[in-house]
C-alpha positions as CSV (number, residue, x, y, z in Angstrom):
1,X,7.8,27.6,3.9
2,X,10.2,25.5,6.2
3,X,13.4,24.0,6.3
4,X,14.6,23.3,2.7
5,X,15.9,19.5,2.2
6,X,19.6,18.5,2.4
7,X,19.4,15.1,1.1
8,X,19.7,16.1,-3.3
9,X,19.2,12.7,-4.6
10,X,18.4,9.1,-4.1
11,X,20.8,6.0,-2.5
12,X,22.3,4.1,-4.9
13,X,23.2,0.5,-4.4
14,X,24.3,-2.0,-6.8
15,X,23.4,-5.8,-4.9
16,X,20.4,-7.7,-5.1
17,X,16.8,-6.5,-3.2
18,X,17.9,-7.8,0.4
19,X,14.8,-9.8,0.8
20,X,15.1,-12.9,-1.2
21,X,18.6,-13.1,0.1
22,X,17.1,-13.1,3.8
23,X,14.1,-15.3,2.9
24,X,16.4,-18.4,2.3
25,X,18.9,-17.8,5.1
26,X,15.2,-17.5,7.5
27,X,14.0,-20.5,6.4
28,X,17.3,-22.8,6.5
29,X,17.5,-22.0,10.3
30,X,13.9,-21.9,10.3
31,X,11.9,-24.3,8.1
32,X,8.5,-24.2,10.5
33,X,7.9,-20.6,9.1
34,X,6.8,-22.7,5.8
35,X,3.7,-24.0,8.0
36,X,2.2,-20.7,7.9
37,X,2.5,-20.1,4.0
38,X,-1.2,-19.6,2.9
39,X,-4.4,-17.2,2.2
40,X,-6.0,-16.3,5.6
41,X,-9.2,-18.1,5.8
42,X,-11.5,-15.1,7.1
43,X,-10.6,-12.6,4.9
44,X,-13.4,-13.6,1.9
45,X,-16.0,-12.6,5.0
46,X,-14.3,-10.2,6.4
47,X,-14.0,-7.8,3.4
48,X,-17.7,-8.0,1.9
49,X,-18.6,-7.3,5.6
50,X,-16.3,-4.0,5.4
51,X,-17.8,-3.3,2.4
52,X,-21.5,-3.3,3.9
53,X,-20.3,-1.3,6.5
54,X,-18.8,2.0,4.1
55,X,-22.0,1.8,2.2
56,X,-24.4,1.7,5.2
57,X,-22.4,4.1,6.9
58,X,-22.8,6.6,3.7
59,X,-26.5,6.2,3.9
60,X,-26.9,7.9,7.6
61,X,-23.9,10.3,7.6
62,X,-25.3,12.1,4.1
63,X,-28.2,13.2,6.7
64,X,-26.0,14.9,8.9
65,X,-24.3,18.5,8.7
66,X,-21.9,19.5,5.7
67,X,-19.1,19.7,8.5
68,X,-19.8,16.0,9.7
69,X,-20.2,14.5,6.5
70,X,-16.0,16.4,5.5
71,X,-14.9,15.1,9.3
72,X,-16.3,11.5,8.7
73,X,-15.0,11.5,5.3
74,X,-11.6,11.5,6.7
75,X,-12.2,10.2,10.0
76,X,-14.7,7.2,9.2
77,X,-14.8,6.4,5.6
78,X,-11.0,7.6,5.3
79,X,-10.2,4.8,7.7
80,X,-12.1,2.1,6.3
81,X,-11.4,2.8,2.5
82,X,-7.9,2.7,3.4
83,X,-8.4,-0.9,5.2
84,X,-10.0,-2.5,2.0
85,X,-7.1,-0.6,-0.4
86,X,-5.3,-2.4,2.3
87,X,-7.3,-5.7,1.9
88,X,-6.4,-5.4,-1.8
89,X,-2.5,-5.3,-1.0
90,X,-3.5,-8.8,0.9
91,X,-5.2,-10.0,-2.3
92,X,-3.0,-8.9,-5.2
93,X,-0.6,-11.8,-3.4
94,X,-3.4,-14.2,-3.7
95,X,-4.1,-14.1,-0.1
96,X,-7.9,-14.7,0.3
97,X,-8.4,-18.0,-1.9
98,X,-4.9,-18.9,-2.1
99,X,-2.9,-19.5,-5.2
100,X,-5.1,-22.2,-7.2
101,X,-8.2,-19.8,-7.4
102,X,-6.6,-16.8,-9.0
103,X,-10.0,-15.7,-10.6
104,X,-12.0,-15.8,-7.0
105,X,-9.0,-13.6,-5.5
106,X,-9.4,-11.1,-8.7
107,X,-13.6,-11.0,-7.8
108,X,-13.6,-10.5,-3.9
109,X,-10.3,-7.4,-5.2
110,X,-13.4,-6.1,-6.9
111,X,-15.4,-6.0,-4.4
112,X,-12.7,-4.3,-1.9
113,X,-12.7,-1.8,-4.7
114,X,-16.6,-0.7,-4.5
115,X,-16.4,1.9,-1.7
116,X,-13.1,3.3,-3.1
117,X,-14.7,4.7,-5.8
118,X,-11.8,4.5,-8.2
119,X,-10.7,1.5,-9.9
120,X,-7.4,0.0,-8.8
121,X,-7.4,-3.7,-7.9
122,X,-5.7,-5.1,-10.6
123,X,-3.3,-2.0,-12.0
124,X,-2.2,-2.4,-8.1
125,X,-1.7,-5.8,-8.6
126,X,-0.2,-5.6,-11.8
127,X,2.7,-3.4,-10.4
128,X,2.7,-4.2,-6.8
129,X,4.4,-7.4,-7.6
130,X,7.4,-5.7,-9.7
131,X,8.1,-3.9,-6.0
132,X,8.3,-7.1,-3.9
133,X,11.0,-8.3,-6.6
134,X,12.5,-5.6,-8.2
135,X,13.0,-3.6,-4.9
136,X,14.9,0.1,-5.3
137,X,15.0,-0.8,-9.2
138,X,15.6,2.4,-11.2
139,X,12.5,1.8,-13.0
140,X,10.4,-1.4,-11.9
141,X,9.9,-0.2,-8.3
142,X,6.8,2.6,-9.2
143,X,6.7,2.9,-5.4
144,X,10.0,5.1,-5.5
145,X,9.3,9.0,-5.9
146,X,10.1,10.2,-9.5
147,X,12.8,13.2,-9.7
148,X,10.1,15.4,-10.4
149,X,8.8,14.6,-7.2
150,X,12.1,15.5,-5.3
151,X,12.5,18.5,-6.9
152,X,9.2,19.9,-6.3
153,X,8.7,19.1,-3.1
154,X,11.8,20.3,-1.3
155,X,10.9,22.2,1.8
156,X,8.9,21.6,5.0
157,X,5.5,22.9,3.4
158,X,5.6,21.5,0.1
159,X,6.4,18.1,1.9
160,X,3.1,18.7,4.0
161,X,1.5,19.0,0.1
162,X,3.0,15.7,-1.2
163,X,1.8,13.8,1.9
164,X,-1.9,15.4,1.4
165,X,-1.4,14.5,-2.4
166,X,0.3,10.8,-2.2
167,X,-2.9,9.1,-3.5
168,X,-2.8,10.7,-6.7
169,X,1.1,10.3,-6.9
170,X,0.5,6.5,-6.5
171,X,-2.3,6.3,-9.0
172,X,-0.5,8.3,-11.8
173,X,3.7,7.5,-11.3
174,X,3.4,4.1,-13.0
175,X,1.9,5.8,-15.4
176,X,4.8,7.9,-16.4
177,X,7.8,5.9,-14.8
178,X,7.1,2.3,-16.1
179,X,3.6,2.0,-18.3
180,X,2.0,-1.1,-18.7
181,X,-0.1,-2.0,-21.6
182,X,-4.1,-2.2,-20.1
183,X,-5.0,-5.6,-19.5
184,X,-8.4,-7.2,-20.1
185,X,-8.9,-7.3,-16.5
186,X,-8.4,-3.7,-15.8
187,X,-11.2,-2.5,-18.3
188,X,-13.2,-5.3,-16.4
189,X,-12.6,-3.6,-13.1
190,X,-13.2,0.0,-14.1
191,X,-16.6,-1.4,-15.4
192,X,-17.4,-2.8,-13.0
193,X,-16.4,0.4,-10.4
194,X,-18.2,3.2,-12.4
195,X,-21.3,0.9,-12.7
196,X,-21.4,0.8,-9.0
197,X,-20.7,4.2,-8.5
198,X,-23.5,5.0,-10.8
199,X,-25.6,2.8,-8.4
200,X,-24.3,4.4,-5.4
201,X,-24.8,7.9,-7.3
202,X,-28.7,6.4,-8.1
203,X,-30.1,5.3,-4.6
204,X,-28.0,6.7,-1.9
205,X,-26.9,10.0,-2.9
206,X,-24.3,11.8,-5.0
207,X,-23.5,13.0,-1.6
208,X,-22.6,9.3,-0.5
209,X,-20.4,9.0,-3.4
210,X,-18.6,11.9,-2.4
211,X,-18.7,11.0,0.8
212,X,-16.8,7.4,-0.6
213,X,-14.8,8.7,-2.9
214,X,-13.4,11.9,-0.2
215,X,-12.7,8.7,2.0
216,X,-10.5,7.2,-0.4
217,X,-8.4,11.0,-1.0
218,X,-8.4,12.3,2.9
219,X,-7.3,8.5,3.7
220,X,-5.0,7.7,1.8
221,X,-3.2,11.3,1.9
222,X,-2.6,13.4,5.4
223,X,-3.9,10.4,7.8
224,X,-2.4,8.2,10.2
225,X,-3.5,5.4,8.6
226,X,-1.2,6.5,6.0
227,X,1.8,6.5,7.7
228,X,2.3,2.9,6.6
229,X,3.5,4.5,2.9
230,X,6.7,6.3,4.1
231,X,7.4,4.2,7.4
232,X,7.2,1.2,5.0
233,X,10.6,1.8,3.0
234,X,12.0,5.6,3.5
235,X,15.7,5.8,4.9
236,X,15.2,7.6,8.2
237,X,18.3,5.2,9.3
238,X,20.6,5.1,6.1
239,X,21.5,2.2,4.8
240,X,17.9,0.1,6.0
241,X,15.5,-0.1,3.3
242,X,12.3,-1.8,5.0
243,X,11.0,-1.4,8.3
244,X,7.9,-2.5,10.2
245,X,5.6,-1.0,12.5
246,X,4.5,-2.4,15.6
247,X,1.5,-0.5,16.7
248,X,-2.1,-0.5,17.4
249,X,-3.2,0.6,13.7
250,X,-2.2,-3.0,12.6
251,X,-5.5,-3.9,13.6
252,X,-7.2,-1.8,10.7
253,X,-4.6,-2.4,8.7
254,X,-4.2,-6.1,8.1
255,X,-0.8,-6.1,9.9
256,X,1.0,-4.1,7.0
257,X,3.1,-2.7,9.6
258,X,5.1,-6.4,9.9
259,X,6.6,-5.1,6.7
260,X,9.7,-6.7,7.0
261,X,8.0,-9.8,7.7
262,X,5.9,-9.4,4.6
263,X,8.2,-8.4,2.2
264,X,10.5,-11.5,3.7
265,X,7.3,-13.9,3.5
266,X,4.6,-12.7,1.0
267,X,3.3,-16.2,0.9
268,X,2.2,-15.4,4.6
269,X,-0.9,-14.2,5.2
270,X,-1.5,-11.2,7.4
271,X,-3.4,-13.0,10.3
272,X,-0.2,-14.8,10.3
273,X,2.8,-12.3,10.2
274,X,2.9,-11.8,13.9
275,X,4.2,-15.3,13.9
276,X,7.2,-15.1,11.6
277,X,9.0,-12.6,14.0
278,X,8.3,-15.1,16.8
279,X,9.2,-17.7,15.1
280,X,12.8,-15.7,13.4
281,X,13.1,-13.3,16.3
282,X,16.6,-12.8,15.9
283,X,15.8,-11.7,12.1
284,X,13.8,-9.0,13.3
285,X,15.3,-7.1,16.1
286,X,16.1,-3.9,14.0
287,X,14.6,-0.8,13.8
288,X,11.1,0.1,13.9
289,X,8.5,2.2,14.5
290,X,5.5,2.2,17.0
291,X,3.5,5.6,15.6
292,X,2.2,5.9,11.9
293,X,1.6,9.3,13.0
294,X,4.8,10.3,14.3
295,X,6.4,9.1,11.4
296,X,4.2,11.6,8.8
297,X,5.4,14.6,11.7
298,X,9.2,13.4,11.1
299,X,9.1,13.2,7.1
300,X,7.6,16.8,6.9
301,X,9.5,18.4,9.7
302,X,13.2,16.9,9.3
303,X,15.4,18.3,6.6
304,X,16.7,15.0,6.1
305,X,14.2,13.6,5.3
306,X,11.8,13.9,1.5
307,X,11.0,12.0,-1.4
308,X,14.9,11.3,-2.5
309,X,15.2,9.0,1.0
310,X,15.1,6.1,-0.8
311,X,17.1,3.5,-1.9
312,X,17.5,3.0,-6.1
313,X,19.4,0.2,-7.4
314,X,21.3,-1.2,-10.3
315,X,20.2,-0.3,-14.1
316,X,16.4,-1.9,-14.8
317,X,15.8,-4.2,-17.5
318,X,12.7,-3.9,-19.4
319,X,12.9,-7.5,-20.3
320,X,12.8,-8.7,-16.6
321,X,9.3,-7.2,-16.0
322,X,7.4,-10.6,-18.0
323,X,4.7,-11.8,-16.7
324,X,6.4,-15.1,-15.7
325,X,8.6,-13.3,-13.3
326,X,5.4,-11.5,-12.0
327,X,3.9,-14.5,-10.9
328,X,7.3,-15.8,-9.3
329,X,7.3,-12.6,-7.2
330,X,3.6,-13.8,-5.9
């Protein structure tokens, strides 16, 4: 079963998330990072292109061997599903059509959404935004593992389990740690995503929608691409919160890995990122990582290391989480 964990429980701190405090001391020594505010202007292209690609690609690999279609599943359509739930990251911070079309940026998240198979555009949106400015809050910050989630996965091989699982941990904690009343939007988007799997299910295949939607589980769980989940804000130093990754997979990932960058900047697009730490260098000489991969090995192999190595903070307020603040945090 493996080494069992020694770390019980989470790290409390009682200040304010660190990044808005290191946004304005950036920008005071470093007001030319404000020229690169904006959406990216390729991205409305580049992710119906994407798209094309997953559903042509589901087309040809259906005619090959059972064990292809399970290997490309992870390999191929893991890979590129995880890119657009990645493209929808870029989105949900208005990041394709900027902040003045807020409807276009909600239509091309739709379309990112097609090959995944399950709807989650705008509940991503919807709660993504509490992380960026509640950070570490007790409640508001859904990307923190529940206590339930410490507790059951404690050891070496239930850690392996979680990792395999963390796509259906995402999809259902905000669920149970902080719900949100469905929004008009939402119903809109899962519409709109079972009518296109039923068109997918209709003339490709059921095998291509299982193909898709096995893309979207395998990638999103025990991948490399998936690194970017625990590298992204997991304690393996104590007392840093955020860390970025500065390695090849950046490429398929919209530059996720400049996390630090991102959560310092989310008005930044991610063609962009790579300039902030030129820019702030001396901002950015911490910590990091160069392997999404080595960092899944480390979380499942230390004993230091599970789902309480993160940082909670303060007592949430369920008045804070209005929609007004929401839109601040975009």
């Amino acid at each position: 079963m493996g080494q069992i964990i020694t770390t019980t429980d989470f790290q409390y701190k009682y200040d304010d998330e660190p990044h808005a405090t290191r946004r304005k001391e950036i920008l005071a020594k470093h007001p030319e990072i404000k020229t690169l505010f904006g959406p990216d202007p390729y991205m409305k292209y580049l992710v119906p292109l994407i798209v094309i690609f997953q559903l042509v690609t589901a087309y040809y690999v259906i005619q090959l061997p059972g064990w292809a279609i399970l290997f490309l599943s992870w390999a191929l359509a893991g890979t590129f599903n995880h890119n657009l739930s990645l493209a929808m990251h870029e989105i949900s911070h208005n990041l394709a059509f900027g902040h003045s079309s807020p409807m276009l940026n909600r239509f091309i998240g739709f379309v990112a959404n097609i090959p995944l198979c399950v709807p989650s555009s705008i509940t991503f949106k919807k709660y993504h935004l509490d992380h960026h400015r509640y950070q570490g809050d007790n409640k508001l910050d859904v990307d923190i593992p529940s206590h339930l989630e410490g507790y059951l996965f404690y050891n070496t091989f239930t850690k392996l389990i979680w990792v395999f699982l963390q796509p259906l941990f995402y999809s259902f904690r905000p669920l149970f740690v902080h719900p949100k009343p469905v929004e008009t939007l939402e119903i809109a988007n899962t519409i709109w995503t079972i009518g296109w799997n039923y068109l997918i299910y209709n003339f490709i295949g059921g095998w291509a929608l299982a193909y898709l939607a096995g893309g979207t589980l395998l990638g999103l769980g025990l991948h490399p691409m998936a690194g970017h989940f625990i590298s992204e804000h997991y304690t393996f130093i104590k007392g840093q919160e955020t860390y970025s990754y500065y390695g090849p997979l950046n490429y398929l990932a919209w530059n996720v890995g400049y996390h630090n960058e991102h959560h310092d900047f989310p008005y930044v697009s991610w063609s962009r990122l790579p300039k902030v730490k030129e820019m702030a260098p001396e901002y950015y000489n911490m910590p990091s990582y160069s392997s999404w991969s080595w960092v899944i090995y480390k979380y499942i192999t230390d004993p230091e290391i599970g789902p309480y190595s993160r940082v909670k903070r303060g007592i949430s307020s369920p008045a804070a989480a209005t929609t007004g603040d929401e839109k601040k945090a975009e």
